[in-house]
C-alpha positions as CSV (number, residue, x, y, z in Angstrom):
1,X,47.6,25.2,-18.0
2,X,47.5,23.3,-21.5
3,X,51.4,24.4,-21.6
4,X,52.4,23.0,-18.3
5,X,50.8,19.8,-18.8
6,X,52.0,19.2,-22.3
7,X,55.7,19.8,-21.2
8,X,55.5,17.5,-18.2
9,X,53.9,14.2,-20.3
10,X,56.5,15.4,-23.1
11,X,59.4,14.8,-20.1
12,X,57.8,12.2,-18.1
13,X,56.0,9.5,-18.7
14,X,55.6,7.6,-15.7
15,X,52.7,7.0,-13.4
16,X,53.8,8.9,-10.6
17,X,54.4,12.2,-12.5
18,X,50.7,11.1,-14.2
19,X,49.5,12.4,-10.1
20,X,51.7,14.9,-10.0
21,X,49.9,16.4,-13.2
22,X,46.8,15.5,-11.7
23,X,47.4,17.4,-8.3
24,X,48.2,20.5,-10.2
25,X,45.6,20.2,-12.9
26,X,43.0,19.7,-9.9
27,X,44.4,23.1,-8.7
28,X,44.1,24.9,-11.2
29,X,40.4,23.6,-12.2
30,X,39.3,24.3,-8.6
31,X,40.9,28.4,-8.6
32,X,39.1,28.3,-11.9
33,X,42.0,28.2,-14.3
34,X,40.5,26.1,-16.6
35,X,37.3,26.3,-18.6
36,X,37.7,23.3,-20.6
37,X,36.9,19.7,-18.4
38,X,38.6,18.1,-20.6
39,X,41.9,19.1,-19.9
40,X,41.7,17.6,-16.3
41,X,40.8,13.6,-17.8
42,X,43.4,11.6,-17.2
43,X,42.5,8.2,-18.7
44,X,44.7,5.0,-17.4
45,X,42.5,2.7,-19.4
46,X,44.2,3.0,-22.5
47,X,47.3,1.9,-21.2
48,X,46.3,-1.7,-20.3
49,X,46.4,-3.2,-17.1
50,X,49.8,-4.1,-15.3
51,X,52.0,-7.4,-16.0
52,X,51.3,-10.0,-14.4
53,X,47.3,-9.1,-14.6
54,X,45.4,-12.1,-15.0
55,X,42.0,-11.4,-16.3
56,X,40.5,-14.8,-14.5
57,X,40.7,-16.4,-11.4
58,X,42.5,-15.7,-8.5
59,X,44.8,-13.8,-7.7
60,X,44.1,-11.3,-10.0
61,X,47.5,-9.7,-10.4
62,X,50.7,-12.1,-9.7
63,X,52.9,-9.0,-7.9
64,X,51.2,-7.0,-5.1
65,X,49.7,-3.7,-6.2
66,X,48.2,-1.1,-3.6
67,X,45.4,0.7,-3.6
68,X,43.4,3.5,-1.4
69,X,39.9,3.5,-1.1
70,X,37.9,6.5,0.5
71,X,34.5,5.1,2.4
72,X,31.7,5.5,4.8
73,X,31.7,3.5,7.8
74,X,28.5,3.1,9.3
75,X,27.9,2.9,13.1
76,X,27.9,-1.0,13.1
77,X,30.9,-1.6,11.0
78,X,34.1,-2.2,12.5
79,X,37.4,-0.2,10.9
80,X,37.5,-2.1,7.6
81,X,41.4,-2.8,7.7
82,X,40.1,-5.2,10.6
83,X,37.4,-6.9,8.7
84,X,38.3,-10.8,8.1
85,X,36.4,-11.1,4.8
86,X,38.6,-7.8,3.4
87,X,41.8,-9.5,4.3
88,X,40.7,-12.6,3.3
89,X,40.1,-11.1,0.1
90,X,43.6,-9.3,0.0
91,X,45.1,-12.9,0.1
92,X,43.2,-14.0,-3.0
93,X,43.6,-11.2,-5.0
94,X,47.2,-9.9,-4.2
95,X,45.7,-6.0,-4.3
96,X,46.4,-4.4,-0.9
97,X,43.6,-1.8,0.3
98,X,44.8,1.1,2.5
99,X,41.2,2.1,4.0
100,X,40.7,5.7,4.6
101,X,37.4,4.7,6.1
102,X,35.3,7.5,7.7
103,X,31.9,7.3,10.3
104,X,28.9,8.1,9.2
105,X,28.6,11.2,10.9
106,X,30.3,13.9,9.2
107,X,31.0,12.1,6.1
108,X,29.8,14.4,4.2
109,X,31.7,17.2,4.5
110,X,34.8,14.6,3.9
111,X,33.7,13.5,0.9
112,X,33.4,17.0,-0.2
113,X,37.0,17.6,0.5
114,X,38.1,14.4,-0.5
115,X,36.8,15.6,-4.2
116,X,38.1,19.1,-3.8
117,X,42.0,18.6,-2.1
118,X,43.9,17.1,-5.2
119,X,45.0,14.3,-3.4
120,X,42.2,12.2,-4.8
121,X,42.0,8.6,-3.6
122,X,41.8,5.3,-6.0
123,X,38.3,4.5,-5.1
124,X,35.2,6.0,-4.0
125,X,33.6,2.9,-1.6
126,X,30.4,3.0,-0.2
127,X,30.7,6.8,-0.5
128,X,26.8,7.9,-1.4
129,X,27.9,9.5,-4.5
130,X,24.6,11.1,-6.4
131,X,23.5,11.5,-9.7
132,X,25.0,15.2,-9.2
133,X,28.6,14.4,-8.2
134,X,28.9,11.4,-10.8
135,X,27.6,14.1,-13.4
136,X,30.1,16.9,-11.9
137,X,33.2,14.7,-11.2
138,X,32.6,12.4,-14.2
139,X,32.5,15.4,-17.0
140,X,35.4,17.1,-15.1
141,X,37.2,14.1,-15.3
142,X,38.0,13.3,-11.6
143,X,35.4,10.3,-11.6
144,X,36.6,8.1,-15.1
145,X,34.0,6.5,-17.6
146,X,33.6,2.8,-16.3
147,X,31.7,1.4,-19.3
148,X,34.6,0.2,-21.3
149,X,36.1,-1.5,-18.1
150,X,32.5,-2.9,-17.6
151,X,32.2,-4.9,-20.7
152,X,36.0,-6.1,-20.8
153,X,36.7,-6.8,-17.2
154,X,33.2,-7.2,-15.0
155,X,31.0,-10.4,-17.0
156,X,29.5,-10.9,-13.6
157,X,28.2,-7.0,-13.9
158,X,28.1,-7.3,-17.4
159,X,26.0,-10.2,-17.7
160,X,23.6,-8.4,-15.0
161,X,22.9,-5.4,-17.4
162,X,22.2,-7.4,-20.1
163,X,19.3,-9.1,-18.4
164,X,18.1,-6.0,-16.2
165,X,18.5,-3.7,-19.1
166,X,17.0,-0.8,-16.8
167,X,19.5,-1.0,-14.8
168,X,21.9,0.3,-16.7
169,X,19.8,3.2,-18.0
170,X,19.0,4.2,-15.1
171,X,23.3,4.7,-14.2
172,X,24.3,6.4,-17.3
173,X,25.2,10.0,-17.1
174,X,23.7,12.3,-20.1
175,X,27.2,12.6,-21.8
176,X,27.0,8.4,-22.5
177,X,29.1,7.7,-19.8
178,X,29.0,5.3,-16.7
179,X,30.6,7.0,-13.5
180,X,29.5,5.0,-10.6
181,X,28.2,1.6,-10.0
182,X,24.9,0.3,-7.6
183,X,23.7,-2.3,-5.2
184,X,22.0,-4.4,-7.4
185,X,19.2,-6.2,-5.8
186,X,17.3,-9.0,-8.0
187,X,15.1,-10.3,-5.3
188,X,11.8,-9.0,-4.7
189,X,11.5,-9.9,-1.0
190,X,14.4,-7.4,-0.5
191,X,12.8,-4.4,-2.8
192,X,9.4,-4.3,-1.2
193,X,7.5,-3.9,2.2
194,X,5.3,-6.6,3.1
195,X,1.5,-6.1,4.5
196,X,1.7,-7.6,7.7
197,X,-1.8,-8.6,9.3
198,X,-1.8,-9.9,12.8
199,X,-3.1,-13.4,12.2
200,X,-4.1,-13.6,15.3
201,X,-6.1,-11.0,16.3
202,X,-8.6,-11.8,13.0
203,X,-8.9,-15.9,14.2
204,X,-9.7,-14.0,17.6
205,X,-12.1,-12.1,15.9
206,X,-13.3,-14.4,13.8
207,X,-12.5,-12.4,11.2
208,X,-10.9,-13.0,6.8
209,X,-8.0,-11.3,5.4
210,X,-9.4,-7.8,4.1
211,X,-9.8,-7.9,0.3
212,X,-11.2,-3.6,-0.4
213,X,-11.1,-0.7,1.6
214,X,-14.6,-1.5,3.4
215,X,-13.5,-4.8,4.2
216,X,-10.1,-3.3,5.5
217,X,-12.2,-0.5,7.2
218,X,-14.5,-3.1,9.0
219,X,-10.8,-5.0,9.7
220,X,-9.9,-1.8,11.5
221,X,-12.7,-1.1,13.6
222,X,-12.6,-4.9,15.1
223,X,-9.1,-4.2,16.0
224,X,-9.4,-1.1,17.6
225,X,-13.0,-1.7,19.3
226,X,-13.1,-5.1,20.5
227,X,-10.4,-6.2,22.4
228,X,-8.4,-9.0,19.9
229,X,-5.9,-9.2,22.2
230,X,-8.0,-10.3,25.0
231,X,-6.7,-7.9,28.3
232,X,-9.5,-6.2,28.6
233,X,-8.0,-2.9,27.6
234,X,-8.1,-0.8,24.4
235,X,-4.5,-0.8,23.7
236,X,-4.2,-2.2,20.0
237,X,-3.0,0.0,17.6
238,X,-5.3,-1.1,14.6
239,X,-2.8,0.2,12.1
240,X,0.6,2.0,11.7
241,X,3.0,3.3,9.6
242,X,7.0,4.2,9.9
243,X,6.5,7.4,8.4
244,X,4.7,10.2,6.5
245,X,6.3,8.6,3.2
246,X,5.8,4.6,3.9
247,X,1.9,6.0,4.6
248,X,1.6,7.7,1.0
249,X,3.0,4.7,-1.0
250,X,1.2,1.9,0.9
251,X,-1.7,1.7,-0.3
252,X,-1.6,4.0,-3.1
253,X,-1.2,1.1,-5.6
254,X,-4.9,-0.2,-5.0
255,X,-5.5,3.6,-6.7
256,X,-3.7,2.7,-9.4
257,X,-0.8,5.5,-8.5
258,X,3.1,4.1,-8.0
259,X,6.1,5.5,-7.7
260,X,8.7,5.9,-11.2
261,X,12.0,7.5,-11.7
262,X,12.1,8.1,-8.1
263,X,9.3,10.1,-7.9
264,X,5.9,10.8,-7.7
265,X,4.8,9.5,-11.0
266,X,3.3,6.8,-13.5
267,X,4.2,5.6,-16.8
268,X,1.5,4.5,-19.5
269,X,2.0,3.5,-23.2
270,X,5.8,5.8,-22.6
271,X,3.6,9.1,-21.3
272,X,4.7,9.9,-18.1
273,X,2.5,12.0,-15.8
274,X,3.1,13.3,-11.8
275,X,0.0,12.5,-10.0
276,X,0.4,15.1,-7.8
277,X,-3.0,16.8,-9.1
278,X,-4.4,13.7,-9.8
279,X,-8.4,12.9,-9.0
280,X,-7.2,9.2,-7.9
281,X,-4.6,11.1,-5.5
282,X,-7.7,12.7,-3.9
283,X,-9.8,10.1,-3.4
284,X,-6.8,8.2,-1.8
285,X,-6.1,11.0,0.8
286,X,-10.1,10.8,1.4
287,X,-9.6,7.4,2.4
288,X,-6.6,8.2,5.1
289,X,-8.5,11.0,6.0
290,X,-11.2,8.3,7.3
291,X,-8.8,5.8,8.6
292,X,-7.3,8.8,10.5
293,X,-10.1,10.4,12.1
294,X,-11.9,7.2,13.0
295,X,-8.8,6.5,14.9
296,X,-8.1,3.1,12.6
297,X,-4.5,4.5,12.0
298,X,-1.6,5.3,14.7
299,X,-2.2,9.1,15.1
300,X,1.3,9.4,15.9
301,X,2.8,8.7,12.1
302,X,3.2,12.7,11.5
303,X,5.3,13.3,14.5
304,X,6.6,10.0,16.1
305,X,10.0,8.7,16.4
306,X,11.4,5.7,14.7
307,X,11.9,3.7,18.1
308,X,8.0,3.9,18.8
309,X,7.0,2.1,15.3
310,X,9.4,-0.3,15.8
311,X,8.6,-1.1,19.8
312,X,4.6,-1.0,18.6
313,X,5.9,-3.6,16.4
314,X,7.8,-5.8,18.9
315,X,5.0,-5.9,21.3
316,X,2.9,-7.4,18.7
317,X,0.2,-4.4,19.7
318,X,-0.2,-3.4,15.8
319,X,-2.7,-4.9,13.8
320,X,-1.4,-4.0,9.9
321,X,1.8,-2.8,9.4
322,X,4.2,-2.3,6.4
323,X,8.1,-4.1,7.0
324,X,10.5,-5.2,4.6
325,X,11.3,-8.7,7.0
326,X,10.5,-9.9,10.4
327,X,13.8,-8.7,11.8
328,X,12.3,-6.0,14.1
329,X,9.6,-8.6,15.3
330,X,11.1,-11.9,15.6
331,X,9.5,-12.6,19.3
332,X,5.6,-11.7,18.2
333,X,6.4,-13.1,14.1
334,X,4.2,-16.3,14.7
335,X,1.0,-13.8,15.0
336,X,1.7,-12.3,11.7
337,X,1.3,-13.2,8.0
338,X,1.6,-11.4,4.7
339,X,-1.4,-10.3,2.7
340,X,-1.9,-8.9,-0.7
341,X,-2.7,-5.5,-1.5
342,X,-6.5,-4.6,-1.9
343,X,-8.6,-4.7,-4.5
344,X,-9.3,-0.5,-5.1
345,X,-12.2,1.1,-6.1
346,X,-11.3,1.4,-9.7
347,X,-10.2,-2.4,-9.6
348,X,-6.6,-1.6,-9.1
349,X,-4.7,-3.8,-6.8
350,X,-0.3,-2.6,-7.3
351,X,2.1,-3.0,-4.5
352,X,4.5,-0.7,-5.1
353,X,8.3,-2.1,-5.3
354,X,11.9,0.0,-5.1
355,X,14.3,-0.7,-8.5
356,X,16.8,-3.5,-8.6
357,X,19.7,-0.7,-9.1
358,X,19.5,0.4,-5.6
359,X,21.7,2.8,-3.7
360,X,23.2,5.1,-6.4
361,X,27.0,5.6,-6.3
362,X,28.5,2.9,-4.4
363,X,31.7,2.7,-6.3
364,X,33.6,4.8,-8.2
365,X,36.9,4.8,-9.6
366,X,39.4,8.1,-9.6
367,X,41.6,9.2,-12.6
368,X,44.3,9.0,-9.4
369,X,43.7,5.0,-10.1
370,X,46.8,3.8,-11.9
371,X,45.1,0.3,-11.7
372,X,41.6,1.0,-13.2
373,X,41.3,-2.8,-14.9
374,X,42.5,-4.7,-11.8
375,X,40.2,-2.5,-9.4
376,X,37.1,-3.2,-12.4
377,X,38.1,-6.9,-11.6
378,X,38.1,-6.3,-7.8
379,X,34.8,-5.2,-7.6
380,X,33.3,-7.4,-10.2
381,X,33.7,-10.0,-7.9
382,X,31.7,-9.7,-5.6
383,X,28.4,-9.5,-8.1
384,X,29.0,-13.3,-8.7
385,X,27.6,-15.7,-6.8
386,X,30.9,-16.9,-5.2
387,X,31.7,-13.3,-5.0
388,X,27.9,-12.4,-3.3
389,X,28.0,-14.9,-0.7
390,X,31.5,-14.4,0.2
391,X,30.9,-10.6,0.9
392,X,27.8,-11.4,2.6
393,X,28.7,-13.9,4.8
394,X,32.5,-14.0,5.2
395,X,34.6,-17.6,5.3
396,X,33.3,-20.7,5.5
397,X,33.3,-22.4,8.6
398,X,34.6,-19.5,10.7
399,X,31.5,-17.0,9.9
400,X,28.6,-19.1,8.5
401,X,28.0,-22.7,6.7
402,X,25.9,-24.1,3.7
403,X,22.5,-26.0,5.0
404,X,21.0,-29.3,3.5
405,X,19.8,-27.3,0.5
406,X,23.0,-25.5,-0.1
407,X,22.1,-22.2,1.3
408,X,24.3,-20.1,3.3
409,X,23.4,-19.7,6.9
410,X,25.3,-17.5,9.3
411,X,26.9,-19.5,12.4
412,X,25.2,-20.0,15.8
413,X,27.6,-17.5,17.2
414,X,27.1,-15.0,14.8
415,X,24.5,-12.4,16.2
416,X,23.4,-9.8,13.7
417,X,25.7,-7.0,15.6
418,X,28.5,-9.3,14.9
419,X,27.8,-9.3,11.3
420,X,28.7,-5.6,10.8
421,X,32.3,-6.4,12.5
422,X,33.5,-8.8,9.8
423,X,31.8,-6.7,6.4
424,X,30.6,-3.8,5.7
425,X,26.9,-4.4,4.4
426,X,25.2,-3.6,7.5
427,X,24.3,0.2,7.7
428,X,23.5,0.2,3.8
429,X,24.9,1.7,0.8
430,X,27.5,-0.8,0.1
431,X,28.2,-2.2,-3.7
432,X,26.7,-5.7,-3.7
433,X,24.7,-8.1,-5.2
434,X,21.8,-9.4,-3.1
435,X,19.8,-12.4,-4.3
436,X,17.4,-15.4,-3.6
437,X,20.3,-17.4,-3.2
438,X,22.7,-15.2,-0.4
439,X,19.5,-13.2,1.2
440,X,18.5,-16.0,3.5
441,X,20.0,-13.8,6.3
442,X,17.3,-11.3,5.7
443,X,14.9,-13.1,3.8
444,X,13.2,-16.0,6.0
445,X,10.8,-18.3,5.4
446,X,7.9,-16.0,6.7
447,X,8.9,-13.1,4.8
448,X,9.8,-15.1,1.2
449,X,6.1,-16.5,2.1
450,X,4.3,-12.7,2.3
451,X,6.4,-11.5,-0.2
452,X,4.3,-14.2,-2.4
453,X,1.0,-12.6,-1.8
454,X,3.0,-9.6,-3.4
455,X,4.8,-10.7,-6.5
456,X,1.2,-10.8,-8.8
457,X,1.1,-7.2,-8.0
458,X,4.2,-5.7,-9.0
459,X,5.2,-3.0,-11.6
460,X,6.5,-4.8,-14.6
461,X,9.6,-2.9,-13.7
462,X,10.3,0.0,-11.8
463,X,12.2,2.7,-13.1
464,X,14.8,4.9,-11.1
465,X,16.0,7.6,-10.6
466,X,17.0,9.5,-13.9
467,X,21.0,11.4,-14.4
468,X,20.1,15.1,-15.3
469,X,23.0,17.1,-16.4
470,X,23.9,19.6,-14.3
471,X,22.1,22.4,-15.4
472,X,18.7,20.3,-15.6
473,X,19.6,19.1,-12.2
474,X,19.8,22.1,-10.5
475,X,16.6,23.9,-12.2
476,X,14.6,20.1,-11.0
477,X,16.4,21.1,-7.5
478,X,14.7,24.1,-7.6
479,X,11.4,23.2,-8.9
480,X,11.3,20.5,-6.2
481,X,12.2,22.2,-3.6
482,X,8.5,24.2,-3.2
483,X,6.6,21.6,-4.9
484,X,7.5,18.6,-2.9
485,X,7.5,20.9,0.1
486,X,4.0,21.9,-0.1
487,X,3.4,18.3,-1.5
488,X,4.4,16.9,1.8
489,X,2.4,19.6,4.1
490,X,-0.5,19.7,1.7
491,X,-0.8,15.9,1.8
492,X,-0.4,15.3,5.9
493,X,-3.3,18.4,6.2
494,X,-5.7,16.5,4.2
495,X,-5.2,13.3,5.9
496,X,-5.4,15.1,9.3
497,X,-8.1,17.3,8.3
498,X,-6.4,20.4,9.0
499,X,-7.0,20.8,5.1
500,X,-10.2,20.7,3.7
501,X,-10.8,19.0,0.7
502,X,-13.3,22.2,-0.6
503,X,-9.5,23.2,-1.2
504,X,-8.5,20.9,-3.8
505,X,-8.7,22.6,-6.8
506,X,-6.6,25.9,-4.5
507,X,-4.4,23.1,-4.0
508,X,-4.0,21.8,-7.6
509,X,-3.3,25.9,-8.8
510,X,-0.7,26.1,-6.1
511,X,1.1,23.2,-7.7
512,X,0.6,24.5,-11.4
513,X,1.5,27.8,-10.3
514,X,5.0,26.1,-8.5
515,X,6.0,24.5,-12.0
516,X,4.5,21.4,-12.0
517,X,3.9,21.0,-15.7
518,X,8.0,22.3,-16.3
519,X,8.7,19.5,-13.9
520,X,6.9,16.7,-15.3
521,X,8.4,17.7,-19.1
522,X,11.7,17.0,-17.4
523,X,10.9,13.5,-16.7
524,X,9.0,13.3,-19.5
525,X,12.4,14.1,-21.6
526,X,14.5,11.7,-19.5
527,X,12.4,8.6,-20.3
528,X,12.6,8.9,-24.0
529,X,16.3,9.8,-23.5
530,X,16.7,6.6,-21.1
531,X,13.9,4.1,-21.3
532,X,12.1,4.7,-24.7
């Protein structure tokens, strides 16, 4: 292997032959000819970018370049060749985009061969690439090290890390190296779940805003036993939940226990500890466990699908719910206003939030990329402001318009199907930059206004997910595989009483015996490595 590709960079130095190399380098590593990752890097930043690059403003080369990018389509995206703002954005950049864009379903196993064929595209868009792959493809040099492109061609990015410094901890592989980029999303309103109380029902009731569990508990009971609705039936669903995970985290801040690295854990003075087994865990369960036998909380959270929360929700038949924005109740939203996390026993009163690095692995470019400065500038783009709004919301005039105080508003004739048709935000995943200033499609008045009874309550910052190498990552796989199995099952039992808490300290062995202690000195090691 080391032969072949020294006589072929000794004969030809070109570009193209550079993918021919790469096509039978990628060969060879994948039948297992080579134990050494280095010898598949191929590194196109040392060359410079091409003449005519400009590295400000628009275009940003002067002669047409072309490019391929491999990417998830969700279900409410059109094709993206189609979309207005990508061609609008070939016009003022002079980089042509061949779109290999694949649906959702099946993606997957695409991407999978995508990495694995040798014809490797330019770009990984939108592609849901983890902390695995990035680790994988990055030290095997398929995926190339993005740093140095970060700090000479992205200021927008660039200027981001430097004031979210976790951010970029939270991206960079063991080996040092950057591999794939994030959403980044600075505003609160669009990292949390607000408490929504139906406003309503409690003037009704003549009834406050609960403050504690027993005022929320006495909250409850009016709502499920005296008719706030006024039809003479006992139809209200005092309280629901999306799921078995939006139930654990929230309310588990007014116990003082939030979620860090992406797990179940907390963070004081740089110790980190999984409250799996923790004493404040168990009196929180003992609390669902009450709201869930009383019948103050939908029954149906365990088992129910997604379409019943969200039509309890736009009927307006929910007391307290948890939603990110008033979206999925826009008819019933003038019964409902935000409220701020209770007070808990111990006097804790958190609300947990999700980091501003959101949606690992967004973007990534290829050592097949013979234009890895011009893509860096590409991308960079769109984490401006300019750049943000434009991706967002399309062209001015045609797709939305600027109100009185200068914020972007979608056009009249712009439903939120249509958004999906014109860029490819809707359906998640996407690199962008979401902020006060372009979120005004998601972030209304109402919800900017309950996400103020939150802000006082928030983590200082919230830490993600940590990079493992890959043979930490596969013994955490491991570990977590039984732990947060029986986690989960453990967890719903209690609340549902199928558990007993006489078995708690059972319960606690069971995780100690699982690896629970190996686990958390995992973590433990990846936040001196990363945040310390």
């Amino acid at each position: 292997m080391k032969t072949l590709t020294k006589f072929v960079f000794e004969n030809e130095g070109g570009k193209k032959m550079k993918k021919f190399v790469l096509l039978l380098i990628l060969v060879g590593f994948l039948a297992g000819g080579c134990s050494n990752s280095e010898e598949v890097k191929q590194d196109h930043v040392d060359e410079g970018p091409s003449e005519g690059f400009r590295e400000e403003g628009m275009p940003i080369v002067e002669e047409e370049i072309d490019l391929r990018f491999f990417a998830r389509r969700s279900p409410v995206n059109s094709p993206y060749q189609d979309m207005q703002m990508f061609q609008e954005y070939e016009e003022m950049t002079n980089m042509n985009i061949e779109w290999d864009d694949v649906p959702q379903d099946g993606f997957a196993e695409r991407k999978n061969l995508e990495f694995s064929s040798g014809e490797l595209p330019d770009v990984f868009y939108k592609s849901d690439i983890s902390q695995l792959e990035a680790v994988e493809y990055g030290s095997s040099g398929i995926l190339i090290p993005l740093e140095e492109l970060l700090e000479e061609y992205a200021p927008n990015l660039t200027a981001l890390y430097e004031e979210y410094p976790e951010i970029k901890a939270s991206i960079t592989a063991p080996d040092g190296h950057i591999y794939a980029l994030p959403a980044l999303i600075t505003l609160n309103a669009a990292r949390t779940d607000k408490i929504w109380i139906n406003k309503t029902w409690l003037d009704n009731l003549g009834l406050k805003e609960p403050t504690n569990p027993d005022e929320l508990i006495e909250v409850l009971t009016a709502f499920r036993d005296n008719d706030p609705n006024g039809n003479g039936e006992q139809d209200e669903v005092p309280m629901t939940f999306r799921n078995w995970g939006q139930l654990m985290n929230s309310m588990a801040g007014s116990w003082g226990l939030v979620n860090q690295m992406g797990y179940q854990l907390n963070i004081k003075d740089d110790q980190v500890n999984i409250w799996m087994t923790d004493d404040r865990l168990k009196e929180y369960l003992q609390f669902l466990n009450k709201l869930y036998t009383e019948g103050l909380m939908d029954r149906g959270i365990f088992t129910q699908e997604e379409s019943i929360f969200v039509g309890n929700m736009t009927a307006g038949k929910v007391g307290i719910f948890w939603n990110q924005t008033t979206d999925a109740f826009n008819d019933v939203k003038e019964h409902y206003i935000g409220m701020s996390p209770i007070v808990g026993p111990h006097g804790d009163q958190l609300h947990p939030s999700s980091p501003i690095a959101r949606d690992f692995g967004t973007f990534a470019i290829t050592s097949a990329n013979e234009y890895p400065q011009e893509t860096m500038r590409w991308i960079d783009h769109f984490f401006s402001e300019e750049g943000s709004i434009f991706f967002r919301y399309g062209v001015e005039g045609e797709t939305f318009e600027y109100d009185e105080e200068g914020n972007p508003q979608y056009l009249g004739s712009v439903s939120g199907e249509k958004i999906g048709q014109f860029t490819p935000w809707p359906g998640g995943g996407s690199p962008q930059l979401v902020t006060e200033k372009n979120a005004s499609a998601i972030n209304p008045p109402e919800a900017q206004e309950a996400q103020g009874k939150l802000d006082p309550y928030l983590p200082e910052a919230v830490y993600g997910a940590p990079i493992f190498d890959e043979d930490t990552t596969k013994e955490v796989e491991q570990l977590r595989q039984d732990i947060d199995m029986y986690y989960q099952e453990s967890t719903a039992k209690f609340i549902t009483g199928d558990l007993s808490f006489e078995k708690w300290e059972e319960y606690v062995a069971t995780l100690e015996n699982m690896g629970l202690d190996r686990l958390e000195e995992i973590y433990q090691e990846a936040y001196d490595l990363n945040y310390k």
